[in-house]
Structures are given as C-alpha cells and as structure tokens.
PDB file as gemmi writes it, atoms N, CA and C in Angstrom:
CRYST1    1.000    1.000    1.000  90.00  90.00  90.00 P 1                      
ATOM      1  N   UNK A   1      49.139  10.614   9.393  1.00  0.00           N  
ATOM      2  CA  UNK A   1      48.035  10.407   8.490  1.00  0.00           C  
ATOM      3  C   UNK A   1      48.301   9.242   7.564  1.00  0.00           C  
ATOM      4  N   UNK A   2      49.562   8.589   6.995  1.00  0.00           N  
ATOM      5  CA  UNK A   2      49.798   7.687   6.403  1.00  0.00           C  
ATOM      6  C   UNK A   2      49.482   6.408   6.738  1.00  0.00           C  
ATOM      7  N   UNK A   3      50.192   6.988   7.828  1.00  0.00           N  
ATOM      8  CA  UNK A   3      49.763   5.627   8.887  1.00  0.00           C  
ATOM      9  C   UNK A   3      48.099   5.036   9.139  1.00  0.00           C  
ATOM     10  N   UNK A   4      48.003   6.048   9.211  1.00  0.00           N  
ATOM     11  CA  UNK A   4      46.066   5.569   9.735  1.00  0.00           C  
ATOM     12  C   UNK A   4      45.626   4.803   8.231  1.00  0.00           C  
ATOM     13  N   UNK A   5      45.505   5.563   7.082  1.00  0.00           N  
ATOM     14  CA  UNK A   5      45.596   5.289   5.778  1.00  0.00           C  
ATOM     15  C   UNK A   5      45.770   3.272   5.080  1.00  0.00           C  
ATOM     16  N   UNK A   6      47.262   3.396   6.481  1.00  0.00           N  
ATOM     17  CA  UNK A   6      47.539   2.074   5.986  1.00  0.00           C  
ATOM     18  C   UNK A   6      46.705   0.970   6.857  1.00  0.00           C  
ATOM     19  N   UNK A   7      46.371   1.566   7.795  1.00  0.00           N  
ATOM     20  CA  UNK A   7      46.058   0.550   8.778  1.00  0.00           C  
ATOM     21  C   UNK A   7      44.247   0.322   8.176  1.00  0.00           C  
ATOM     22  N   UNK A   8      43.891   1.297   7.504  1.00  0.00           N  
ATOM     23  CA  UNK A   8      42.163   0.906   6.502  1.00  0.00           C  
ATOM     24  C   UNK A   8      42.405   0.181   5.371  1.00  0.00           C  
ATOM     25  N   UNK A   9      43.358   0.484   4.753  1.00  0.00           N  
ATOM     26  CA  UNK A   9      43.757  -0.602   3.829  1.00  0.00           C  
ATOM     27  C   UNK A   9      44.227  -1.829   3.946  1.00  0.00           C  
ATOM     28  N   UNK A  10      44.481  -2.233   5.332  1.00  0.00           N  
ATOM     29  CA  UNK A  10      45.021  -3.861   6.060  1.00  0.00           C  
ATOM     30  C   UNK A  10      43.332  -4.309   6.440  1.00  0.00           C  
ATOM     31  N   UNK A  11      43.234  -3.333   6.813  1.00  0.00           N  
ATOM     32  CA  UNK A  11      41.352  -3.717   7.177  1.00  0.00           C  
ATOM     33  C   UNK A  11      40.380  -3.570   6.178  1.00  0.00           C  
ATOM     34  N   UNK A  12      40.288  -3.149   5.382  1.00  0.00           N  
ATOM     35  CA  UNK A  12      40.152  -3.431   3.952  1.00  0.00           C  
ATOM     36  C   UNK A  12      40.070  -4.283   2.998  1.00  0.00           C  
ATOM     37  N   UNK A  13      41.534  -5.168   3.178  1.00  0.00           N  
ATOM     38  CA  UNK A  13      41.826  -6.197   2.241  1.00  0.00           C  
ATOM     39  C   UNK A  13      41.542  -7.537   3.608  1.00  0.00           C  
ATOM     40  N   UNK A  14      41.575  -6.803   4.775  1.00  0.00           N  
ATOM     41  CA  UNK A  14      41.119  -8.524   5.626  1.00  0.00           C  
ATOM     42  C   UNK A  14      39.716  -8.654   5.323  1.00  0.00           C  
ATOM     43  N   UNK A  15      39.080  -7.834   5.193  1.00  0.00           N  
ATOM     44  CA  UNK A  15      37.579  -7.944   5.535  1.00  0.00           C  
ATOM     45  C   UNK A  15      36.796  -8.509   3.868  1.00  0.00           C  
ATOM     46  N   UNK A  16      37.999  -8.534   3.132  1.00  0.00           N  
ATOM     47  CA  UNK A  16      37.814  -8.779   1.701  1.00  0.00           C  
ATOM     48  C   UNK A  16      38.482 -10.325   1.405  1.00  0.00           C  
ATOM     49  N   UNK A  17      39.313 -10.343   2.463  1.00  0.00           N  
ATOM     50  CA  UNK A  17      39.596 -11.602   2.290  1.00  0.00           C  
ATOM     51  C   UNK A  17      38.703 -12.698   3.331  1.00  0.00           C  
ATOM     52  N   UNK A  18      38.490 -12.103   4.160  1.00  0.00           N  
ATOM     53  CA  UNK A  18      37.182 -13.122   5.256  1.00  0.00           C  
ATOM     54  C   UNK A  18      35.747 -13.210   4.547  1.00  0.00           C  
ATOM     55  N   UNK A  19      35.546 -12.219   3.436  1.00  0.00           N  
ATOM     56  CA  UNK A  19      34.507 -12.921   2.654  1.00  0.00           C  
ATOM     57  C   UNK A  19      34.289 -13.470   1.883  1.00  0.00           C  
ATOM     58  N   UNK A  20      35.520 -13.791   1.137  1.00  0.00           N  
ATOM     59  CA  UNK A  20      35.846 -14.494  -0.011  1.00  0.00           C  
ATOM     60  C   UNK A  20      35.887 -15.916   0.602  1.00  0.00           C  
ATOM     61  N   UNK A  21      36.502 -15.960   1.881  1.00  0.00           N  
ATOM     62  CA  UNK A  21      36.673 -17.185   2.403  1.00  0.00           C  
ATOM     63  C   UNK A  21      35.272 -17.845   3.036  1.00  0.00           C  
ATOM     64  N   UNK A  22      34.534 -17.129   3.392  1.00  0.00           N  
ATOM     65  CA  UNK A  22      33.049 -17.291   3.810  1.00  0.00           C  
ATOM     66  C   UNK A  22      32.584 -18.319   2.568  1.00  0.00           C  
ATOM     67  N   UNK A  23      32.280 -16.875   1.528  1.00  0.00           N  
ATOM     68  CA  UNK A  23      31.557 -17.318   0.378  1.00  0.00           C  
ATOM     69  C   UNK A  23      32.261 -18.607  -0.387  1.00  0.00           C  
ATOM     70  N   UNK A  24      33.289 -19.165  -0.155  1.00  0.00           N  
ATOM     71  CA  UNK A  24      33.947 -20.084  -0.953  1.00  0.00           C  
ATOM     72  C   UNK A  24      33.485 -21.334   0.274  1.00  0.00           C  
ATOM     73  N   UNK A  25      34.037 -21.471   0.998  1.00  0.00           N  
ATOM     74  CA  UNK A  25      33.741 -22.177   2.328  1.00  0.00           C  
ATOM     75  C   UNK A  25      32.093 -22.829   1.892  1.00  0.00           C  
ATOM     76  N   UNK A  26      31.490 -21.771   1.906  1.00  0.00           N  
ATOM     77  CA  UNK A  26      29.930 -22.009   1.591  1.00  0.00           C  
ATOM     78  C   UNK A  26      29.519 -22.848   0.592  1.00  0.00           C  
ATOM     79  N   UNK A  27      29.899 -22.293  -0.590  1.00  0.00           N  
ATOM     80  CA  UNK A  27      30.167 -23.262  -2.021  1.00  0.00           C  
ATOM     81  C   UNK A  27      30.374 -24.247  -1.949  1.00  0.00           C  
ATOM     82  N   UNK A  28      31.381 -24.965  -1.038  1.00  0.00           N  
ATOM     83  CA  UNK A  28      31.888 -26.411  -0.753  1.00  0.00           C  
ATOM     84  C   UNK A  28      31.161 -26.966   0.542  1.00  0.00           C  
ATOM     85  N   UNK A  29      30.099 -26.114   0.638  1.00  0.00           N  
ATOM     86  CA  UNK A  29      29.188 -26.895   1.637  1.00  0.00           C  
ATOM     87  C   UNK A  29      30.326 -26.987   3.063  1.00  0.00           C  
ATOM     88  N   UNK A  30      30.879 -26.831   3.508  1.00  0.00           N  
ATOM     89  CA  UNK A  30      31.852 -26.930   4.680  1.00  0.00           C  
ATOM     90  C   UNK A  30      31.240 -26.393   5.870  1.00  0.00           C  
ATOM     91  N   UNK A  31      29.736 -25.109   5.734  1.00  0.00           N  
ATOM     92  CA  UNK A  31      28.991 -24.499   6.221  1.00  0.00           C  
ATOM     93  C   UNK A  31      28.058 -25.226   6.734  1.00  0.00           C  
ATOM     94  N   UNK A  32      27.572 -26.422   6.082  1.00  0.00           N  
ATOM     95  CA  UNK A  32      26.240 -26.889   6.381  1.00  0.00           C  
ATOM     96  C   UNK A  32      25.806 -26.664   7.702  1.00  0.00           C  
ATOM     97  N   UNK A  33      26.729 -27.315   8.497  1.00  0.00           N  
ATOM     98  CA  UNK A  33      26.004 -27.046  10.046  1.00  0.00           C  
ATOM     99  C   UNK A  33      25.549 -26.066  10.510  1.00  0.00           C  
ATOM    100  N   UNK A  34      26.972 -24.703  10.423  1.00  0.00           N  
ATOM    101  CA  UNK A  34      26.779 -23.754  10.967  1.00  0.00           C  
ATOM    102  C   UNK A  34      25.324 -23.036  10.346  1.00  0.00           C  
ATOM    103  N   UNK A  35      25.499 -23.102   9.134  1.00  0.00           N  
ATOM    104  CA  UNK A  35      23.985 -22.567   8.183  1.00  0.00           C  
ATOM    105  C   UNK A  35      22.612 -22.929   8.935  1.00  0.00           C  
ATOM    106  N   UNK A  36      22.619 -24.116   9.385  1.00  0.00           N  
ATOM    107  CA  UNK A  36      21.332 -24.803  10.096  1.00  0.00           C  
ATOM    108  C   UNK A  36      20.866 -23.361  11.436  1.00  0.00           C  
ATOM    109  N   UNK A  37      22.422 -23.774  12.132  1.00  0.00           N  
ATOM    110  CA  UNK A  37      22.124 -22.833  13.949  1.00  0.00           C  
ATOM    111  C   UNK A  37      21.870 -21.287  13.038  1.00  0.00           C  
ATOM    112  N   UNK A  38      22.392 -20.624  11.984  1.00  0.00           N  
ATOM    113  CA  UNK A  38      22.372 -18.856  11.765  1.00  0.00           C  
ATOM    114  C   UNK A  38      20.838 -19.054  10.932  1.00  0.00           C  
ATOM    115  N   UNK A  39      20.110 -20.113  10.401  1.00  0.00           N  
ATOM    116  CA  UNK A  39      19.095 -20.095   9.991  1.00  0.00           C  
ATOM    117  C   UNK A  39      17.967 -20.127  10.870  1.00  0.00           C  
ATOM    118  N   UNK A  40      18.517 -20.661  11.956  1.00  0.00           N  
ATOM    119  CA  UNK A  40      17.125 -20.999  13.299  1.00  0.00           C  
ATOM    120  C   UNK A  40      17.347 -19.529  13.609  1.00  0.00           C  
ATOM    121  N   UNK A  41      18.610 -19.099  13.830  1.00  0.00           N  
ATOM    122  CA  UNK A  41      18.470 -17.568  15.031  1.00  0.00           C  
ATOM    123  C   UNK A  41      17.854 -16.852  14.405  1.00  0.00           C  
ATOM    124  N   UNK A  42      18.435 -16.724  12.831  1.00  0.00           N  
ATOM    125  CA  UNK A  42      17.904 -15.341  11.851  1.00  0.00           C  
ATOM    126  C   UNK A  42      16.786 -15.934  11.739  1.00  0.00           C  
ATOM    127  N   UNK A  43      15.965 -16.957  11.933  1.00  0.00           N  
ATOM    128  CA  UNK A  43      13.979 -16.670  11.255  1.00  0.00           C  
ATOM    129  C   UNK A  43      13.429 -16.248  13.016  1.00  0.00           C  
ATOM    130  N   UNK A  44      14.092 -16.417  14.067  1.00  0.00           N  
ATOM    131  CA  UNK A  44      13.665 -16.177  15.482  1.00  0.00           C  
ATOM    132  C   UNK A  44      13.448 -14.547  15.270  1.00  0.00           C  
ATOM    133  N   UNK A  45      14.761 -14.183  14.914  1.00  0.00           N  
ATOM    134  CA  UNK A  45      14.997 -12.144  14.866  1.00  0.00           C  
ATOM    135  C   UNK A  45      13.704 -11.279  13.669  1.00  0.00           C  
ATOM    136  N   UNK A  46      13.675 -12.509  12.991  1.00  0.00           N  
ATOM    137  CA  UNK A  46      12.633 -12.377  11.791  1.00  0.00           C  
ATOM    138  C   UNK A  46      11.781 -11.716  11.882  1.00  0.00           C  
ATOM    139  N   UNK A  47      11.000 -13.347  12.250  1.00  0.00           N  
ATOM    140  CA  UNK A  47       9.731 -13.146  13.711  1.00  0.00           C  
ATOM    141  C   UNK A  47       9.320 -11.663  14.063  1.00  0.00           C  
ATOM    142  N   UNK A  48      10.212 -11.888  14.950  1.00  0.00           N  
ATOM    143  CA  UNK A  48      10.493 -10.455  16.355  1.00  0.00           C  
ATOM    144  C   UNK A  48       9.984  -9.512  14.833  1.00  0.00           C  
ATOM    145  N   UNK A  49      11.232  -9.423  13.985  1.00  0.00           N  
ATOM    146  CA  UNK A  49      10.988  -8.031  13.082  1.00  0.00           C  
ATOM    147  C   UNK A  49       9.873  -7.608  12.605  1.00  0.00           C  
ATOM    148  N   UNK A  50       9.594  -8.887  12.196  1.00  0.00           N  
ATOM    149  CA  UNK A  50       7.799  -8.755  11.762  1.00  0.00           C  
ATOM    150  C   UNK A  50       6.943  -8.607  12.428  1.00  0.00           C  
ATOM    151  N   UNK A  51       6.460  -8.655  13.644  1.00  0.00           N  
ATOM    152  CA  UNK A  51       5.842  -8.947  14.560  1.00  0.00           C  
ATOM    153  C   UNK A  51       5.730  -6.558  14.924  1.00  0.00           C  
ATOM    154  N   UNK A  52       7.120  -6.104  14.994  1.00  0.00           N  
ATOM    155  CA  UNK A  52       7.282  -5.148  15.341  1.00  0.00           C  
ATOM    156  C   UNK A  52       6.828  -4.252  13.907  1.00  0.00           C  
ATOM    157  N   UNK A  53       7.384  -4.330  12.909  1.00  0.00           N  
ATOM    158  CA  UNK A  53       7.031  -3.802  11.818  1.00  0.00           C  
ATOM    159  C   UNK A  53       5.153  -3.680  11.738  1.00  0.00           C  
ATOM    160  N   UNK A  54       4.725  -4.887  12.174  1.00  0.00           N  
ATOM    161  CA  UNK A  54       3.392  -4.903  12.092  1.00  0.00           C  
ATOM    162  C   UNK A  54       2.547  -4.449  13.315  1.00  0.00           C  
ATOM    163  N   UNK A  55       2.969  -4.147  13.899  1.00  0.00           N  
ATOM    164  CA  UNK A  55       2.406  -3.291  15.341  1.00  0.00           C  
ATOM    165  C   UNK A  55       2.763  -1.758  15.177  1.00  0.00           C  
ATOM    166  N   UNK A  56       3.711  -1.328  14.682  1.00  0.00           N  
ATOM    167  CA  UNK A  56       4.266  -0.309  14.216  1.00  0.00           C  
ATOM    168  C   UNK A  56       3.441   0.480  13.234  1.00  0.00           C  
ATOM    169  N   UNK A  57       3.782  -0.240  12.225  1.00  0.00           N  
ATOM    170  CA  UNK A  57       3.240   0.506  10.954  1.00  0.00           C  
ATOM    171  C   UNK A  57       2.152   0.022  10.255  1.00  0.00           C  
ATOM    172  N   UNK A  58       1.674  -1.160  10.183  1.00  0.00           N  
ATOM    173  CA  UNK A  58       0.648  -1.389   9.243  1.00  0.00           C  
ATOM    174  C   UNK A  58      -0.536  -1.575  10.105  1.00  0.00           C  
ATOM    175  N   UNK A  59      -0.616  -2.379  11.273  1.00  0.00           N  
ATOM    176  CA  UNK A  59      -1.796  -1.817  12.128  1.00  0.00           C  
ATOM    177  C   UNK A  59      -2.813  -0.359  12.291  1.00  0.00           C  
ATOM    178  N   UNK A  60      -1.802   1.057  12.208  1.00  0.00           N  
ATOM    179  CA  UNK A  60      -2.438   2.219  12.444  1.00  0.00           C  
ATOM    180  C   UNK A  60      -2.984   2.952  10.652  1.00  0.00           C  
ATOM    181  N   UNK A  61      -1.887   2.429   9.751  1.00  0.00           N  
ATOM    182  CA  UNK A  61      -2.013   2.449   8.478  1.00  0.00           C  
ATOM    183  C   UNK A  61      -3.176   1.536   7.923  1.00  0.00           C  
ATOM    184  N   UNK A  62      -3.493   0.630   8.892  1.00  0.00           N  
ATOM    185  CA  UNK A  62      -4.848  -0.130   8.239  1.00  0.00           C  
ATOM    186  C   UNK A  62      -6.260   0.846   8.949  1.00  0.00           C  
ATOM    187  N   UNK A  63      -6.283   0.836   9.647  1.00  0.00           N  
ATOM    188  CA  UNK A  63      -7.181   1.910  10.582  1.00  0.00           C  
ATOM    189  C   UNK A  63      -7.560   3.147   9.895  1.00  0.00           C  
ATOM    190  N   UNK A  64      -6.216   3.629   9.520  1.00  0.00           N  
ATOM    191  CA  UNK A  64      -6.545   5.480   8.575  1.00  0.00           C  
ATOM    192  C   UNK A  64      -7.189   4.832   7.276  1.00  0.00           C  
ATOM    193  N   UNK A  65      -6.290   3.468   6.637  1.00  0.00           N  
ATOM    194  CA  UNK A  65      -6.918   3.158   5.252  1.00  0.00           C  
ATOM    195  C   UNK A  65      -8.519   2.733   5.031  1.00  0.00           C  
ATOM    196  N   UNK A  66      -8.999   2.167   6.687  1.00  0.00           N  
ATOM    197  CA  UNK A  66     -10.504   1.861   6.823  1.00  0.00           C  
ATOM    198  C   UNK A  66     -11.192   3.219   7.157  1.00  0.00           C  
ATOM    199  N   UNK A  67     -11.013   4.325   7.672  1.00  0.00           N  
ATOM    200  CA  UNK A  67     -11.500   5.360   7.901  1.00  0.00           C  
ATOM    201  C   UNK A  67     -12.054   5.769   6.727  1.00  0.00           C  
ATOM    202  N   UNK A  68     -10.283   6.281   5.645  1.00  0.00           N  
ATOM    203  CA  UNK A  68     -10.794   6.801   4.395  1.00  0.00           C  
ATOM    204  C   UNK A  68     -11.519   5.865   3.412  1.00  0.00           C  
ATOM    205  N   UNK A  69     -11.571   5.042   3.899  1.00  0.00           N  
ATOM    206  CA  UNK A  69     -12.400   4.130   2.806  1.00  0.00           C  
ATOM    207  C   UNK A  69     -13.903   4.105   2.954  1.00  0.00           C  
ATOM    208  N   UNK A  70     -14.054   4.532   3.858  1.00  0.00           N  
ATOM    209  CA  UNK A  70     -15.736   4.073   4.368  1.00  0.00           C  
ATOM    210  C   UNK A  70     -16.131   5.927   4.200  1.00  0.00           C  
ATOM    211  N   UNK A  71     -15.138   6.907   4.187  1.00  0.00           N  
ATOM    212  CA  UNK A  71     -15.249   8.070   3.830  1.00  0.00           C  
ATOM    213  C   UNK A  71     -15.522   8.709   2.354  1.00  0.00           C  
ATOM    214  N   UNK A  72     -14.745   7.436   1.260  1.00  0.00           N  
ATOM    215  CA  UNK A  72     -15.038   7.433   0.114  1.00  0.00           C  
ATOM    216  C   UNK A  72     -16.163   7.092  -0.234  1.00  0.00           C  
ATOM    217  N   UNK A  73     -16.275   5.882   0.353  1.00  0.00           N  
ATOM    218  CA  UNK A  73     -17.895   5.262  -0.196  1.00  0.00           C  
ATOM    219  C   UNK A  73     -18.389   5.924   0.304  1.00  0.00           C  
ATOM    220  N   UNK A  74     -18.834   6.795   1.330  1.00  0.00           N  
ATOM    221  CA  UNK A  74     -20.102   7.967   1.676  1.00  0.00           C  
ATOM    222  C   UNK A  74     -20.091   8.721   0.305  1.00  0.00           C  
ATOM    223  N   UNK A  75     -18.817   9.521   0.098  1.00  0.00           N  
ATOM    224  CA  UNK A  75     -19.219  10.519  -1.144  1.00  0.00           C  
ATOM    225  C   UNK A  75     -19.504   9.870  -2.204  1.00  0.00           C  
ATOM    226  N   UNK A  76     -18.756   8.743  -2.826  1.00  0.00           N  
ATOM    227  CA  UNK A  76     -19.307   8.075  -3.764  1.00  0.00           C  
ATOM    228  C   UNK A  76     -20.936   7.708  -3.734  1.00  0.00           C  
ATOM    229  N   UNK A  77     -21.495   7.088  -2.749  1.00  0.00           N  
ATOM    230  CA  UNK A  77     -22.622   7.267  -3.075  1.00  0.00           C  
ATOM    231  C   UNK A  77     -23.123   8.558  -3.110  1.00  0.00           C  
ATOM    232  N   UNK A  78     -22.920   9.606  -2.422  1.00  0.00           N  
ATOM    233  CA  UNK A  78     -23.696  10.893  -2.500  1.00  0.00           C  
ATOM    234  C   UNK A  78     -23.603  11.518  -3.864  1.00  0.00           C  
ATOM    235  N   UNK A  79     -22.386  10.964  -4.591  1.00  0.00           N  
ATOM    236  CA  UNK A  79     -22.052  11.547  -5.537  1.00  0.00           C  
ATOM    237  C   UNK A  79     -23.151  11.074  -6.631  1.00  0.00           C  
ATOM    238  N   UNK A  80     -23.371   9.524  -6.514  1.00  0.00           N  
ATOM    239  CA  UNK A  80     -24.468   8.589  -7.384  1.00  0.00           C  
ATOM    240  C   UNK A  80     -25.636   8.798  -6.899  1.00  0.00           C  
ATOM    241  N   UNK A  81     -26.144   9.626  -6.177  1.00  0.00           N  
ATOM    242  CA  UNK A  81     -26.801  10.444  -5.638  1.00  0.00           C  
ATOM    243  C   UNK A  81     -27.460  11.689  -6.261  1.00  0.00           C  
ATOM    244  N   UNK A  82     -26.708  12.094  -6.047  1.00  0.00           N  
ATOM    245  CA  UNK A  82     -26.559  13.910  -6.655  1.00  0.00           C  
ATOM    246  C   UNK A  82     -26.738  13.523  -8.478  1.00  0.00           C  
ATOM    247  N   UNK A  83     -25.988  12.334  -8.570  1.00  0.00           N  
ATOM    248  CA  UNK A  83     -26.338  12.377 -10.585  1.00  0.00           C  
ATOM    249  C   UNK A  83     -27.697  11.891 -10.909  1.00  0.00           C  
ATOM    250  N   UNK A  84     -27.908  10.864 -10.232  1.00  0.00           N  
ATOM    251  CA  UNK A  84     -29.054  10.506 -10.631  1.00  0.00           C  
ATOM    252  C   UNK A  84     -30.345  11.483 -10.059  1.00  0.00           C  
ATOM    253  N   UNK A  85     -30.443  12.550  -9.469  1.00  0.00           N  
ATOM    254  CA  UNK A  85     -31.093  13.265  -9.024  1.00  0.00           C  
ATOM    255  C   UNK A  85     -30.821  14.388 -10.127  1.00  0.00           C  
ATOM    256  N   UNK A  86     -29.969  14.843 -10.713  1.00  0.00           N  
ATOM    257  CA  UNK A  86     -29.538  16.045 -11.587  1.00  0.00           C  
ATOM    258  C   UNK A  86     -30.454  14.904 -12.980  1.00  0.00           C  
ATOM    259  N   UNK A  87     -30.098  13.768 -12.857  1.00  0.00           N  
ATOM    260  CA  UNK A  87     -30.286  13.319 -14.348  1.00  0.00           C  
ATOM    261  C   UNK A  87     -32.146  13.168 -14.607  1.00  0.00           C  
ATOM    262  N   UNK A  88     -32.412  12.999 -13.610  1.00  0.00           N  
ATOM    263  CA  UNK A  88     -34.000  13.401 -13.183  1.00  0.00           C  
ATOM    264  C   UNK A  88     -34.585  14.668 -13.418  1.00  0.00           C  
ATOM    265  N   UNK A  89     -34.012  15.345 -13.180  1.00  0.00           N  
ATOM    266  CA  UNK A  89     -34.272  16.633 -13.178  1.00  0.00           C  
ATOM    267  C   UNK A  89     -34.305  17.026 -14.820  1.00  0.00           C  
ATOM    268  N   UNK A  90     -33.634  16.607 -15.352  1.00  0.00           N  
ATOM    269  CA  UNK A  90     -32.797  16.729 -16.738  1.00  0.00           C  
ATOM    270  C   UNK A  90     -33.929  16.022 -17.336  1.00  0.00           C  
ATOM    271  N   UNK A  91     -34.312  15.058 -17.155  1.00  0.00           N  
ATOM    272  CA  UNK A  91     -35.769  14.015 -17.769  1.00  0.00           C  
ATOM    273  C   UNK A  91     -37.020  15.301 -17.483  1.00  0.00           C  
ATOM    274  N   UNK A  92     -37.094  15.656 -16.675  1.00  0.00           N  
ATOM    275  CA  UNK A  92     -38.168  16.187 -16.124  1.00  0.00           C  
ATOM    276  C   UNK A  92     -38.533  17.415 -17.212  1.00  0.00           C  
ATOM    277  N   UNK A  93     -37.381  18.052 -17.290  1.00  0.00           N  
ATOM    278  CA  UNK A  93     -37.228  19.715 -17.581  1.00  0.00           C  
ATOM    279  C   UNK A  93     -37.274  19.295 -19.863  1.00  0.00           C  
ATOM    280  N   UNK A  94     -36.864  18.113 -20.150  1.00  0.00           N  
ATOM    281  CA  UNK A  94     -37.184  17.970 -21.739  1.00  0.00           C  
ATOM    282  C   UNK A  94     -38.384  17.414 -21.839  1.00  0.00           C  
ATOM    283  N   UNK A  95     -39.138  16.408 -20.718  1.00  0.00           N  
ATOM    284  CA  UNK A  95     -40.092  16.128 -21.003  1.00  0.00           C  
ATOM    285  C   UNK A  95     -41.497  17.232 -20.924  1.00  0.00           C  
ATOM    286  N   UNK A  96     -41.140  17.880 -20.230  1.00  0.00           N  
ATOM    287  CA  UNK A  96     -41.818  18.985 -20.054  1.00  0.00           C  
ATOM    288  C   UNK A  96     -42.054  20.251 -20.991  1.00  0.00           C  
ATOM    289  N   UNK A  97     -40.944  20.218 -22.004  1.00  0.00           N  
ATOM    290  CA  UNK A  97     -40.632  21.288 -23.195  1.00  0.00           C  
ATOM    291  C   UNK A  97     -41.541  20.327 -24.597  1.00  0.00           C  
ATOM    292  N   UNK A  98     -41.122  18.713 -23.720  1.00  0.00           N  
ATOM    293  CA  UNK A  98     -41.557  17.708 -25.169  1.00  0.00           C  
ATOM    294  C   UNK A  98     -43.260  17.969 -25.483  1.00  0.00           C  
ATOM    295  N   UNK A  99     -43.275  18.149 -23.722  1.00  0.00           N  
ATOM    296  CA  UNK A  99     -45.001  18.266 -23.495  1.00  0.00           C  
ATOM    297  C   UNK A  99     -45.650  19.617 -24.120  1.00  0.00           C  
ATOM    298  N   UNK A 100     -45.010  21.119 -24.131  1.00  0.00           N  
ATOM    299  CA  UNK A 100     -45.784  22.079 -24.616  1.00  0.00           C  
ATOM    300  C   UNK A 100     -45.725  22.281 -25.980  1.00  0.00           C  
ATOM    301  N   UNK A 101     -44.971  21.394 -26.374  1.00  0.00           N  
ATOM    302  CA  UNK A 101     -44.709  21.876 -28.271  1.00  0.00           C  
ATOM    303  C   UNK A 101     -45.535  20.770 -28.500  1.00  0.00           C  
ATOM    304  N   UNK A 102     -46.067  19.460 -27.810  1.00  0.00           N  
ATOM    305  CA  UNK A 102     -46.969  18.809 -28.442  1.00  0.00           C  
ATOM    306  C   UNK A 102     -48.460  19.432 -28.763  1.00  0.00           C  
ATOM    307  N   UNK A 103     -48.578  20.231 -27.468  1.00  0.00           N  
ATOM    308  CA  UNK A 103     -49.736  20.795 -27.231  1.00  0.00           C  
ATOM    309  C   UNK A 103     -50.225  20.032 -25.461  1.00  0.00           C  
ATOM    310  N   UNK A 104     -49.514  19.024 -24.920  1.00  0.00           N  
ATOM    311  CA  UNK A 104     -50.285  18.245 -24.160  1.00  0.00           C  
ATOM    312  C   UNK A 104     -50.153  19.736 -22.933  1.00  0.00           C  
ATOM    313  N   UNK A 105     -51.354  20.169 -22.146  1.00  0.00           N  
ATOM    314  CA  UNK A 105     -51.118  20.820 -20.907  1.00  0.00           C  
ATOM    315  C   UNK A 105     -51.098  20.107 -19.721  1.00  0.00           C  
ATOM    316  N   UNK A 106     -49.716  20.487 -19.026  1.00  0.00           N  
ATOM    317  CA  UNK A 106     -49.389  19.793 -17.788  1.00  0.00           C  
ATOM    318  C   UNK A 106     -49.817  20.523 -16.784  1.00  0.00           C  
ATOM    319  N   UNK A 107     -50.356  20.985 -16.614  1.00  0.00           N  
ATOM    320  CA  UNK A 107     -50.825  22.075 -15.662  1.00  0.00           C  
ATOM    321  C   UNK A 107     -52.285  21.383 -15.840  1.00  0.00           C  
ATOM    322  N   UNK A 108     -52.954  21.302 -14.909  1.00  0.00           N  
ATOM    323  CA  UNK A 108     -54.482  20.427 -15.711  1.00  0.00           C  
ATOM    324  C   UNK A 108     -54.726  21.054 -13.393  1.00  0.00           C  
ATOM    325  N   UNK A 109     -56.135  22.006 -13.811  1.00  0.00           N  
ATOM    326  CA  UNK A 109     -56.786  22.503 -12.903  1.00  0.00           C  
ATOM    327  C   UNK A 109     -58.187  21.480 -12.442  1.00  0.00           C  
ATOM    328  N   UNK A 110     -57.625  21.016 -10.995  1.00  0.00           N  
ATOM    329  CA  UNK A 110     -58.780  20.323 -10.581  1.00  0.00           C  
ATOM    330  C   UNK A 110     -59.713  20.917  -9.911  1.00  0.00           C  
ATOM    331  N   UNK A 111     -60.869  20.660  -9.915  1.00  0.00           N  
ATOM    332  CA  UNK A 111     -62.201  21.185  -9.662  1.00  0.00           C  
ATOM    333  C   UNK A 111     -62.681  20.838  -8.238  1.00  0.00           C  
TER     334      UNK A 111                                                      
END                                                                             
C-alpha cells in the first residue's frame, strides 16, 4: 500500500510539473504554432458540439416552448375574455339599480 501511495504522488507532482511547464512555455509565446493547429481542431470539435447540443436539446425544447406558448395565449385571451364579459355584466347589473332608484322603467311593454 505504500508503494502504490508513492507511485500517485510521482504522478502527482509530474502532472504538476507538465503544467507549469505548459503554462510558462505559453507565456513566452514558444506555443504560438502549436496554439494555431489545437485552435483549428478545438473550433472543428466545437462545431460538431454545437451542432449536437442543438439537435439534442434545444430543437425539441423549442417545439414544447411553442406549444405552451400558443397554449398561454389561448387562455390569456379567454381570460380577457371572461373579464371583460364579467365587467359588462357588472355595468349592466349598477346601471340597472341606477335606473330604478331614478324612477326610469326598463321594462317598457310594447304594444
């Protein structure tokens, strides 16, 4: 068990020392080239990622979000609907109380 122990701690301190040397390397520009070729591959894998991410997930997530949306605006209007029909009603039912305490009769019998 010591043993194994030591052999994560050699791998440990290499993998700590290959990035120090990266990141310093980099600093002094010594990278430039290589930076150019890992910049072409990584926007290629990019691409790809995006390309999959967006077939994946936001394609079927746009679809449910247009469903419920066109599901909202139905009730929303029904809802602007239903008020302005209650608020009618509401006009109707004071003007009608306004009308018998004036004396005016709404009830008027045609002949």
């Amino acid at each position: 068990m010591n043993q194994n122990n030591k052999k994560i701690n050699y791998f440990s301190v290499g993998m700590v020392i290959i990035i120090l040397a990266v990141v310093f390397l980099g600093q002094k520009g010594y990278l430039n080239a290589v930076s150019g070729t890992v910049s072409g591959v990584a926007s290629g894998y990019r691409a790809k990622g995006e390309k999959w991410v967006s077939d994946r997930f936001f394609e079927p997530l746009t679809d449910t979000i247009q469903e419920r949306g066109e599901n909202v605006k139905e009730g929303t209007q029904a809802i602007k609907k239903d008020s302005e029909n209650i608020l009618q009603k509401t006009e109707n039912y004071f003007s009608g109380i306004a009308n018998s305490l004036a004396g005016k009769n709404s009830c008027q019998v045609s002949e």
